[in-house]
VMD Tcl script that builds the backbone (N, CA, C; Angstrom):
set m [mol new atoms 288]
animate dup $m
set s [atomselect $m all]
$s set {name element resname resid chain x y z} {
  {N N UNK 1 A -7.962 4.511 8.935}
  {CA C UNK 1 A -7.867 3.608 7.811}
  {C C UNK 1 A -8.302 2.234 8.293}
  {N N UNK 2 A -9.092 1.439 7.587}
  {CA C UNK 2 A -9.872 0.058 7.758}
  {C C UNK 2 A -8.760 -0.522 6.919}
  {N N UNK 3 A -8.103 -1.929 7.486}
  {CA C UNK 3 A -7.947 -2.690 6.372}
  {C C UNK 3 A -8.126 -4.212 6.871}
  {N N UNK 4 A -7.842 -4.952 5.967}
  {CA C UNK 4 A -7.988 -6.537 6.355}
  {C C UNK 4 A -6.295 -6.572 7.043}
  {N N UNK 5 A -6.965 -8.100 8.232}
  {CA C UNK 5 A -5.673 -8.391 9.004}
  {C C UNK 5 A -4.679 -9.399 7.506}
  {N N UNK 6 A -5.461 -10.247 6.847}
  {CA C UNK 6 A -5.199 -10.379 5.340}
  {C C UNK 6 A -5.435 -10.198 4.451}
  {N N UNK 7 A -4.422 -9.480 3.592}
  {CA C UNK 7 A -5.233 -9.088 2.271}
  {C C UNK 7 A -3.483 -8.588 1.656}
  {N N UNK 8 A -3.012 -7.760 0.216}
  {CA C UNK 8 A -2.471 -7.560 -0.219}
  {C C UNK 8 A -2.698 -6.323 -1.294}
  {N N UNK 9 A -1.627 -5.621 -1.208}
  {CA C UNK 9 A -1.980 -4.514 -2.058}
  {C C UNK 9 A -3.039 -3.937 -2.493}
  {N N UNK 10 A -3.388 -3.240 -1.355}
  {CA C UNK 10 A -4.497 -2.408 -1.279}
  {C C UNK 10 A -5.874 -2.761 -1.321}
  {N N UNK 11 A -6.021 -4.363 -1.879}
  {CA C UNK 11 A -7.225 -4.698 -1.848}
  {C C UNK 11 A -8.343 -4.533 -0.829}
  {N N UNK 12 A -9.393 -4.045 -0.530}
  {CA C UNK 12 A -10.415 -3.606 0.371}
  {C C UNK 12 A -9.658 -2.616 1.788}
  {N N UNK 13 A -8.814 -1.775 1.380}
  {CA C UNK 13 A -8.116 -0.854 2.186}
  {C C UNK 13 A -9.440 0.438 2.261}
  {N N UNK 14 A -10.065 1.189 3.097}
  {CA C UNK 14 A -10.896 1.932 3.170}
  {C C UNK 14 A -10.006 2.982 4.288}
  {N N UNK 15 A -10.467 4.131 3.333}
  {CA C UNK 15 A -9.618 5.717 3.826}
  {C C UNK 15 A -10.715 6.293 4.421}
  {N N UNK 16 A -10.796 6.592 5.966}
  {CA C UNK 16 A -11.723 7.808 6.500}
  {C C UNK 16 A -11.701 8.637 7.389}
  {N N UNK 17 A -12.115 10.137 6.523}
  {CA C UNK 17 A -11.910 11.052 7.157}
  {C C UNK 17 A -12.297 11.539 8.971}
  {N N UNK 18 A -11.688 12.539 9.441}
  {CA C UNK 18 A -11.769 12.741 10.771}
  {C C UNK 18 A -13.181 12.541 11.436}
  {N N UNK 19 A -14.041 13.023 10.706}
  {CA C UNK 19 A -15.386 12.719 11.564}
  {C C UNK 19 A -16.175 11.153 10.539}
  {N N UNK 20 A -15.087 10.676 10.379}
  {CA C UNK 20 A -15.933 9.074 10.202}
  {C C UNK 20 A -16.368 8.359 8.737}
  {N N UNK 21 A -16.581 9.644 7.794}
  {CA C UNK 21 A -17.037 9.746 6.706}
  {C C UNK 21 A -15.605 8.959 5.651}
  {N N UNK 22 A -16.088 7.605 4.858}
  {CA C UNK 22 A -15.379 7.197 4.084}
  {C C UNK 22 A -15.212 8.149 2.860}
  {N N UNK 23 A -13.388 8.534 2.429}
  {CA C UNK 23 A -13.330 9.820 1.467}
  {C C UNK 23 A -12.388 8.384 0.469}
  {N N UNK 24 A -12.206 7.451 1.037}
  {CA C UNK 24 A -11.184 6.956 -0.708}
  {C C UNK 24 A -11.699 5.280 0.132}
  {N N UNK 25 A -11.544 4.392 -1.232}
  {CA C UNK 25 A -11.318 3.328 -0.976}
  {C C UNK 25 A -11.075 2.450 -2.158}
  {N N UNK 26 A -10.695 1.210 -1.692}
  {CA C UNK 26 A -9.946 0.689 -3.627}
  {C C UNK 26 A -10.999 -0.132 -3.966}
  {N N UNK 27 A -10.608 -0.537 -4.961}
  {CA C UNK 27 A -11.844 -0.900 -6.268}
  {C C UNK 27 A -12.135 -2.546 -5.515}
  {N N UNK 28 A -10.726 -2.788 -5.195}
  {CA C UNK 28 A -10.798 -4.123 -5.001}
  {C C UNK 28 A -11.836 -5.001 -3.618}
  {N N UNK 29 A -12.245 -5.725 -3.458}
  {CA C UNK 29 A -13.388 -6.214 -2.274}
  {C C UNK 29 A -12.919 -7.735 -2.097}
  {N N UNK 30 A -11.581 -8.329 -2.416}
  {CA C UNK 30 A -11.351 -9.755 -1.972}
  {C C UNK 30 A -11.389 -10.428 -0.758}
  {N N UNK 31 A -11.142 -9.154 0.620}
  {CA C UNK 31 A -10.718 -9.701 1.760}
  {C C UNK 31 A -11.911 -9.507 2.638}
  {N N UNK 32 A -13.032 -8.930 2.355}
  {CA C UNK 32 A -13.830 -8.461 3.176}
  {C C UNK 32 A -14.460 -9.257 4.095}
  {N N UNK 33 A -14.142 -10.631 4.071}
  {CA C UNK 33 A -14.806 -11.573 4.774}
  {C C UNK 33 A -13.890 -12.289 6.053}
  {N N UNK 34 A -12.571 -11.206 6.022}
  {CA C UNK 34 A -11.212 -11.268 7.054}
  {C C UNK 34 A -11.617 -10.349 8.087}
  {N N UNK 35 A -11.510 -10.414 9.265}
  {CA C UNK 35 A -11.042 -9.418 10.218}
  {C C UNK 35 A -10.500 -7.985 9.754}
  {N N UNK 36 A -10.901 -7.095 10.359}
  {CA C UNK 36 A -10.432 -6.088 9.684}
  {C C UNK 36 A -9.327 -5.134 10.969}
  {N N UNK 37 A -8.290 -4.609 10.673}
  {CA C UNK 37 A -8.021 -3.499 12.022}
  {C C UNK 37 A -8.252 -2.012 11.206}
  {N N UNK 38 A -7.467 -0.959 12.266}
  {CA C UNK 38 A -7.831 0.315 12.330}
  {C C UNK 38 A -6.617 0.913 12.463}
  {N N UNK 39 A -6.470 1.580 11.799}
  {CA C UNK 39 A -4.893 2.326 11.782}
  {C C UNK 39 A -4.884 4.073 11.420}
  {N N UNK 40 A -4.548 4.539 12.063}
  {CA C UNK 40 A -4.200 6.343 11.857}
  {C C UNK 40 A -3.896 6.556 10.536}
  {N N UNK 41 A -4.560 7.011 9.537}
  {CA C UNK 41 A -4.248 7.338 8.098}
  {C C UNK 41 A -2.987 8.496 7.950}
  {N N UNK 42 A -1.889 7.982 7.354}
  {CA C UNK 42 A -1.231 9.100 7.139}
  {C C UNK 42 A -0.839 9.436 5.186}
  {N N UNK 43 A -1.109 10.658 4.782}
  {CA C UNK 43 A -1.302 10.280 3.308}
  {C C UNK 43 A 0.414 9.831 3.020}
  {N N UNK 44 A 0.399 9.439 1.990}
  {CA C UNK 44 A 1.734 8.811 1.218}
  {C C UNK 44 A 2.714 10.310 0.915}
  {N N UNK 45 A 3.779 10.428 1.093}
  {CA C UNK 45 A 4.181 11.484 0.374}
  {C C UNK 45 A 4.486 10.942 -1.278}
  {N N UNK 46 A 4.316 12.256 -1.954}
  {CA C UNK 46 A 4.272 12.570 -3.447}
  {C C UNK 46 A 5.492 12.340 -4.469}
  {N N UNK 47 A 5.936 11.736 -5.288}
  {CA C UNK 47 A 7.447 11.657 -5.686}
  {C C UNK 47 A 7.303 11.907 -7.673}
  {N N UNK 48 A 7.972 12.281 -8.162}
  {CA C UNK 48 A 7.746 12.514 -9.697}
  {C C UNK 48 A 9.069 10.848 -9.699}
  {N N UNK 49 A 8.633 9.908 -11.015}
  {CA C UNK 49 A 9.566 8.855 -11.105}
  {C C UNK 49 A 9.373 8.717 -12.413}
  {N N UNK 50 A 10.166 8.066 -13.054}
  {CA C UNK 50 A 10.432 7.481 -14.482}
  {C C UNK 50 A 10.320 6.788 -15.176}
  {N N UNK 51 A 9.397 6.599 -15.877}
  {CA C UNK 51 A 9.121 4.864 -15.962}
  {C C UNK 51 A 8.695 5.087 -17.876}
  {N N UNK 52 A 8.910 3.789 -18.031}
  {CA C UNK 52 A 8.567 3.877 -19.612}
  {C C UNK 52 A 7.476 4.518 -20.110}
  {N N UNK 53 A 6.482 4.850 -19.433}
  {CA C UNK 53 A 5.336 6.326 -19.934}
  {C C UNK 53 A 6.316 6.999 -19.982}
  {N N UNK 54 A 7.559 7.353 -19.251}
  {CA C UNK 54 A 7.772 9.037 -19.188}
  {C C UNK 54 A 7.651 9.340 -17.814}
  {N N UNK 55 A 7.934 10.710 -17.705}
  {CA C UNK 55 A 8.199 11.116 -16.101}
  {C C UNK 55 A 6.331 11.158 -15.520}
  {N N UNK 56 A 6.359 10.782 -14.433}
  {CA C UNK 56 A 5.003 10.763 -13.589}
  {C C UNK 56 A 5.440 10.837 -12.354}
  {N N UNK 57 A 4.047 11.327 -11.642}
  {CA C UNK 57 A 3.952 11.249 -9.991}
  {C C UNK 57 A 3.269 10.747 -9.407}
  {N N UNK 58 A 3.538 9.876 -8.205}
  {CA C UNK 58 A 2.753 9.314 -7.735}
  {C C UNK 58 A 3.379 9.000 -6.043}
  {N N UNK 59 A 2.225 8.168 -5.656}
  {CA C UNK 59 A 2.437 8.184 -3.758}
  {C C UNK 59 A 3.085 7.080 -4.003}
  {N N UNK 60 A 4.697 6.918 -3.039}
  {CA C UNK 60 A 5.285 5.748 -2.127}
  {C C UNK 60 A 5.169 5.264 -1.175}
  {N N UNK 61 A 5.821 4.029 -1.166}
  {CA C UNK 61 A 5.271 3.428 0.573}
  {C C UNK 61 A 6.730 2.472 0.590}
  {N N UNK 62 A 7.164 2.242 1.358}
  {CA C UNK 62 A 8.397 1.319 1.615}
  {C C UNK 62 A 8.008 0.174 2.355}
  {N N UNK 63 A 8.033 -1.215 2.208}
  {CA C UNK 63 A 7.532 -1.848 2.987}
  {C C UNK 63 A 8.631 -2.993 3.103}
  {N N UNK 64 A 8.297 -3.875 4.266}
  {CA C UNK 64 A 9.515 -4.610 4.687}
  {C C UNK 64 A 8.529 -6.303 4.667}
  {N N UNK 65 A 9.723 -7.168 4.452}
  {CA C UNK 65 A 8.931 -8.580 4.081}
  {C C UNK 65 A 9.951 -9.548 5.113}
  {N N UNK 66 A 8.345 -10.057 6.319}
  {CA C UNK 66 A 9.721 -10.853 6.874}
  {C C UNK 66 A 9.941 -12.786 6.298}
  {N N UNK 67 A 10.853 -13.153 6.416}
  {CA C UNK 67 A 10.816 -14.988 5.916}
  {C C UNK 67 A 11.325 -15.748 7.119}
  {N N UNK 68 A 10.224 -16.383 7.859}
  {CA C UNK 68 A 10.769 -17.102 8.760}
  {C C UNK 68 A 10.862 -16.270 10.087}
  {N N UNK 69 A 10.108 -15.185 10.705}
  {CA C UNK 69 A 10.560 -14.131 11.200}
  {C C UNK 69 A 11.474 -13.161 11.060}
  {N N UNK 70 A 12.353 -13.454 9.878}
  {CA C UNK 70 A 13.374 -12.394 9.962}
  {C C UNK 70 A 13.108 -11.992 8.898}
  {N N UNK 71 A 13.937 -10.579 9.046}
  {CA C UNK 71 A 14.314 -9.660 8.268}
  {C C UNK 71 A 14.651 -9.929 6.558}
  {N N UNK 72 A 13.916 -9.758 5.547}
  {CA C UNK 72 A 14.273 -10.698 4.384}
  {C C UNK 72 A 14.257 -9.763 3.240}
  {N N UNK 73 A 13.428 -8.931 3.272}
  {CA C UNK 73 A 13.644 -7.988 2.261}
  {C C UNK 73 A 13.103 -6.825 2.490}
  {N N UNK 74 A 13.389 -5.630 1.568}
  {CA C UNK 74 A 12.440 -4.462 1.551}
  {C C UNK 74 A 12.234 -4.305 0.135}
  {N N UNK 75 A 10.853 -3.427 -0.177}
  {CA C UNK 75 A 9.926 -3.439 -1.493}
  {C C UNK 75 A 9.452 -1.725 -1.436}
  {N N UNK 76 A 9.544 -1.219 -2.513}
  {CA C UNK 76 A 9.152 0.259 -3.018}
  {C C UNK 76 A 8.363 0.082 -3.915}
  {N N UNK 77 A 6.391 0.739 -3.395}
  {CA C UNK 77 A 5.899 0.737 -4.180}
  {C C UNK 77 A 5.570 2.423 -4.506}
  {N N UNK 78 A 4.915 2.648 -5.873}
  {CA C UNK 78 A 5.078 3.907 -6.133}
  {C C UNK 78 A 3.454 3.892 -6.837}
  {N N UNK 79 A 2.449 4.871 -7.104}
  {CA C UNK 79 A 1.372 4.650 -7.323}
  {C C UNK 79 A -0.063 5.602 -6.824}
  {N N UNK 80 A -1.207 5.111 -6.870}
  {CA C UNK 80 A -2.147 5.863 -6.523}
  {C C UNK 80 A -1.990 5.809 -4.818}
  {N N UNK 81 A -3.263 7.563 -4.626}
  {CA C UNK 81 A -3.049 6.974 -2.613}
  {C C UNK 81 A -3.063 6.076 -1.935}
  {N N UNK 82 A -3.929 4.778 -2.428}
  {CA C UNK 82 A -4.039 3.396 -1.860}
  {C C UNK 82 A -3.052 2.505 -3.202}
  {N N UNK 83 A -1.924 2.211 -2.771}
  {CA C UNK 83 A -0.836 1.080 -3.365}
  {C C UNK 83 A -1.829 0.257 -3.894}
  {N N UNK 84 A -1.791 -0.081 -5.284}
  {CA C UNK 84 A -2.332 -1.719 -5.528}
  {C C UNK 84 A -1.635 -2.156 -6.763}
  {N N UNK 85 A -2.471 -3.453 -6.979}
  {CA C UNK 85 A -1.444 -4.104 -7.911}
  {C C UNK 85 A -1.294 -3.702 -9.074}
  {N N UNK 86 A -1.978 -2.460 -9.711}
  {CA C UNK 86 A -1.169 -1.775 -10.733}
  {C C UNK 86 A 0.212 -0.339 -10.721}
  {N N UNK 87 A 0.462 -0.737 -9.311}
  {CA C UNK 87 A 1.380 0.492 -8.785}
  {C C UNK 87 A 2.920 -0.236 -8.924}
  {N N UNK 88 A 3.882 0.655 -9.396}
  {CA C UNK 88 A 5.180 0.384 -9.860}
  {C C UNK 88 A 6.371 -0.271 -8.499}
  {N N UNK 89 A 6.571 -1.116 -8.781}
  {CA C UNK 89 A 7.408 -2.224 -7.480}
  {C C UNK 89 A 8.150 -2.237 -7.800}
  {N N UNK 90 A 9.640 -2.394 -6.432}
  {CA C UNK 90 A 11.018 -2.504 -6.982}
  {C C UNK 90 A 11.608 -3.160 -5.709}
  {N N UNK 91 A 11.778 -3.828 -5.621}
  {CA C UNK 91 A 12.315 -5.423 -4.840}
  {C C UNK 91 A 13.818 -5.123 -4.654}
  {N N UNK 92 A 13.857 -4.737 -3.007}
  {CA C UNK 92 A 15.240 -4.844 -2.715}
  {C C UNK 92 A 15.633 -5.594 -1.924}
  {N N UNK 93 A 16.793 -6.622 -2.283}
  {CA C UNK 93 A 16.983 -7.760 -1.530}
  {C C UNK 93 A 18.123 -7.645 -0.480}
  {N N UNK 94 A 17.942 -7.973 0.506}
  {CA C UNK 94 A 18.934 -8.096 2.199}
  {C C UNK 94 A 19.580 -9.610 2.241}
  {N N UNK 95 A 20.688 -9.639 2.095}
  {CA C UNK 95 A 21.503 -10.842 2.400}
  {C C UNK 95 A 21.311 -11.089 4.301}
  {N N UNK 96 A 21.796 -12.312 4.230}
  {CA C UNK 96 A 21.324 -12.717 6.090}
  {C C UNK 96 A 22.267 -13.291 5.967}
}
mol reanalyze $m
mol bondsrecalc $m
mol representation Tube
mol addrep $m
């Protein structure tokens, strides 16, 4: 997986397969002019959730937000294989 060292929700995130060949990437192209790293793709696991459509499924990701170096919150997004900003968020807040 290619992504920017900055960027946000999924924007210019590029998925590729074992021998090199790009198989997914998001619509979005804001960061492309950032540094990029390289990370081991692992797919999202699958979850059915509830939301005012009605029941759907889609990939999660749990992610952690630090403030100041520390520990400040964690965030559940739910959505297509690459998270972006039309994927369902739920903000859980950590007292310090």
């Amino acid at each position: 997986m290619k992504k920017p060292v900055f960027g946000r929700e999924g924007n210019t995130v590029e998925i590729y397969g074992p021998n090199g060949t790009k198989i997914m990437e998001d619509a979005g192209k804001d960061y492309t002019n950032y540094p990029s790293l390289y990370q081991e793709f692992v797919e999202l696991p699958v979850r059915e959730f509830q939301s005012l459509k009605g029941r759907q499924q889609g990939h999660y990701i749990i992610g952690s937000f630090l403030l100041n170096g520390r520990a400040g919150a964690l965030g559940i997004r739910i959505g297509n294989a690459i998270t972006d900003n039309l994927s369902y968020f739920l903000p859980v807040g950590m007292g310090t």
